[in-house]
C-alpha positions as CSV (number, residue, x, y, z in Angstrom):
1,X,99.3,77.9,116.6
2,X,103.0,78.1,116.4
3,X,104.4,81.7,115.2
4,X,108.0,81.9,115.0
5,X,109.8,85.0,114.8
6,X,113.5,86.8,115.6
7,X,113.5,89.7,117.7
8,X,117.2,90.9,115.8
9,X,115.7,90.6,112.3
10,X,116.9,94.0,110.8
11,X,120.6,92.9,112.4
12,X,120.5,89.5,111.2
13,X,119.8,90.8,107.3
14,X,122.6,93.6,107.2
15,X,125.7,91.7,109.1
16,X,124.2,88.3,107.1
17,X,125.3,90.8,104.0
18,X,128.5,92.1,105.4
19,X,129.4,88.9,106.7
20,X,128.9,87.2,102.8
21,X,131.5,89.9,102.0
22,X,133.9,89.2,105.2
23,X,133.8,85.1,104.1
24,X,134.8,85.9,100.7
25,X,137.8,88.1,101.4
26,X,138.6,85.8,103.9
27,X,138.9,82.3,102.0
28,X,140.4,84.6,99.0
29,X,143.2,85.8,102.0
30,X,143.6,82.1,103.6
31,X,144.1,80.5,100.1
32,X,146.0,82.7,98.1
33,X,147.9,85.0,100.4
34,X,148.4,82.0,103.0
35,X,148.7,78.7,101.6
36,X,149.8,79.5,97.7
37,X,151.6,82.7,98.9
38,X,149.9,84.2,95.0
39,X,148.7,87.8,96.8
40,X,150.3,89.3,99.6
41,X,148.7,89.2,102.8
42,X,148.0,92.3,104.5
43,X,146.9,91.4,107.7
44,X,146.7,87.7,109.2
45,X,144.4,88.2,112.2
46,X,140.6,85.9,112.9
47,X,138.3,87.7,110.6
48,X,141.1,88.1,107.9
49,X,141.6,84.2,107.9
50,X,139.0,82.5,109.3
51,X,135.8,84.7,108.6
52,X,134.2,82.0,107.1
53,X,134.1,80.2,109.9
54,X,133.8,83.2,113.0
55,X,131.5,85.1,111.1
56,X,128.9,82.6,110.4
57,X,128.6,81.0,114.3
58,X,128.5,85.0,115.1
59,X,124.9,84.7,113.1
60,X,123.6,81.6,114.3
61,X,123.9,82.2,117.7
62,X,122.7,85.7,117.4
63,X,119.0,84.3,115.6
64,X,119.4,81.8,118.4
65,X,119.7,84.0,121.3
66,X,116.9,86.5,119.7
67,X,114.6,83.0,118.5
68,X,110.5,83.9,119.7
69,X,108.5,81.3,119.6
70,X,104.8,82.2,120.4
71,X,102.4,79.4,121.3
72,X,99.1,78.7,122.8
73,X,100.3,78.9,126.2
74,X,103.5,80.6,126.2
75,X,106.4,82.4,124.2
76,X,109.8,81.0,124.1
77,X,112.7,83.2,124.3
78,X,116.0,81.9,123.3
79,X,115.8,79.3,126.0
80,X,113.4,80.1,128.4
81,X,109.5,80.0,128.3
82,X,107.1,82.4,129.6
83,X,103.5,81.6,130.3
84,X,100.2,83.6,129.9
85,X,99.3,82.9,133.0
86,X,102.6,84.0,135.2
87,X,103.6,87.1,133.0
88,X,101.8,89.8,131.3
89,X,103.1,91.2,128.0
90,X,103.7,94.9,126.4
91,X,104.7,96.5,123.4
92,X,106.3,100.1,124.5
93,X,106.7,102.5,121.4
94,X,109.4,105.6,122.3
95,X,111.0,108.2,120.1
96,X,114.4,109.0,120.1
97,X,115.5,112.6,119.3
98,X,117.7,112.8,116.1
99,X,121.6,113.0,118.2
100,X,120.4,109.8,120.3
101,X,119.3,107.5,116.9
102,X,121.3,104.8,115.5
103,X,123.2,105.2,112.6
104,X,121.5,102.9,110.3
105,X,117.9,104.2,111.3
106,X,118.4,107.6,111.3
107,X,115.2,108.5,110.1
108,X,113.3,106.6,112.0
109,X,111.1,108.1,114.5
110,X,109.2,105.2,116.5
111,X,111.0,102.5,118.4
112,X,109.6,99.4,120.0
113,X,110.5,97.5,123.0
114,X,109.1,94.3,124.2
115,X,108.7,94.0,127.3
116,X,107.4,90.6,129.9
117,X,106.6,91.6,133.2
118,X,105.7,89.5,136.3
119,X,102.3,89.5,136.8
120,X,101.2,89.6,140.9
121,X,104.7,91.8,141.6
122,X,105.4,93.9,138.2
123,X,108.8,93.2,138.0
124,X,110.1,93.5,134.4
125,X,112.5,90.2,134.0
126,X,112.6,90.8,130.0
127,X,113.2,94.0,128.0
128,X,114.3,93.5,124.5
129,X,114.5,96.5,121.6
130,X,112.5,94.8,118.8
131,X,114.6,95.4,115.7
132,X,112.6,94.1,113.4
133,X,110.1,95.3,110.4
134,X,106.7,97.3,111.4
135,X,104.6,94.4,109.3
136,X,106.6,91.8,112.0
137,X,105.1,94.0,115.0
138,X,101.8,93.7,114.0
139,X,102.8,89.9,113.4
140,X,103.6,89.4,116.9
141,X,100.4,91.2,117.9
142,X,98.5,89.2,116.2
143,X,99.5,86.2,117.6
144,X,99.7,86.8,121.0
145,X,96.0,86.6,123.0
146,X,94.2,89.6,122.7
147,X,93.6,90.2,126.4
148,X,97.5,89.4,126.9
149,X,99.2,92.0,124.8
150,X,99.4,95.3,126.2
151,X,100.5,99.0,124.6
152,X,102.3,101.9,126.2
């Protein structure tokens, strides 16, 4: 079984919908306010020019620092692999109170973290916030080992 997932899902889809908007304006800028000199240009700076270009490397190497891979043996995390026999696993569900909550989950009560601790000495050596769907949670349950996953 090989169950690939991105821990930034939820921040992948709304910048990959911003940045569609910051590309546009900026080939639009480059072309006709730069090179045909059609429009004015309001402000020549790196996302006003060459947001085509920044803003798309900005999402690929978010998805590929946040990539989980879950196999038989392991889980891969960006580049490093994590074994069910050295590390025990834990999904940690907290609730923020409503000054402390982001901005674009405001309404939201439960949070998730995913954490990998050492197994013989306890020592956390990966803590991510999982921003990612509820149905993707139980996703990740699902395929990691049942006597593997723990909840807090």
């Amino acid at each position: 079984m090989n169950f690939k997932i991105s821990l930034a899902k939820k921040t992948l889809v709304f910048y990959s919908i911003i940045g569609l908007v910051i590309s546009c304006a900026s080939i639009y800028n480059l072309i006709w306010g730069v090179i045909l000199h059609e429009t004015p240009t309001y402000r020549i700076g790196v996302f006003s020019l060459f947001g085509f270009i920044v803003f798309p490397v900005l999402l690929i190497s978010t998805y590929l620092k946040n990539k989980c891979v879950i196999d038989t043996d392991s889980v891969h995390i960006g580049k490093i692999k994590y074994r069910f026999s050295d590390y025990d696993f834990f999904i940690t569900t907290y609730q923020l109170s409503f000054k402390d909550r982001p901005l674009f989950s405001i309404f939201k009560k439960d949070y998730f973290d995913f954490v990998i601790k050492e197994t013989g000495t306890n020592n956390i050596v990966f803590q991510k916030d999982l921003d990612i769907f509820r149905k993707d949670i139980e996703l990740i349950k699902r395929a990691l080992p049942p006597g593997k996953i723990k909840y807090r």
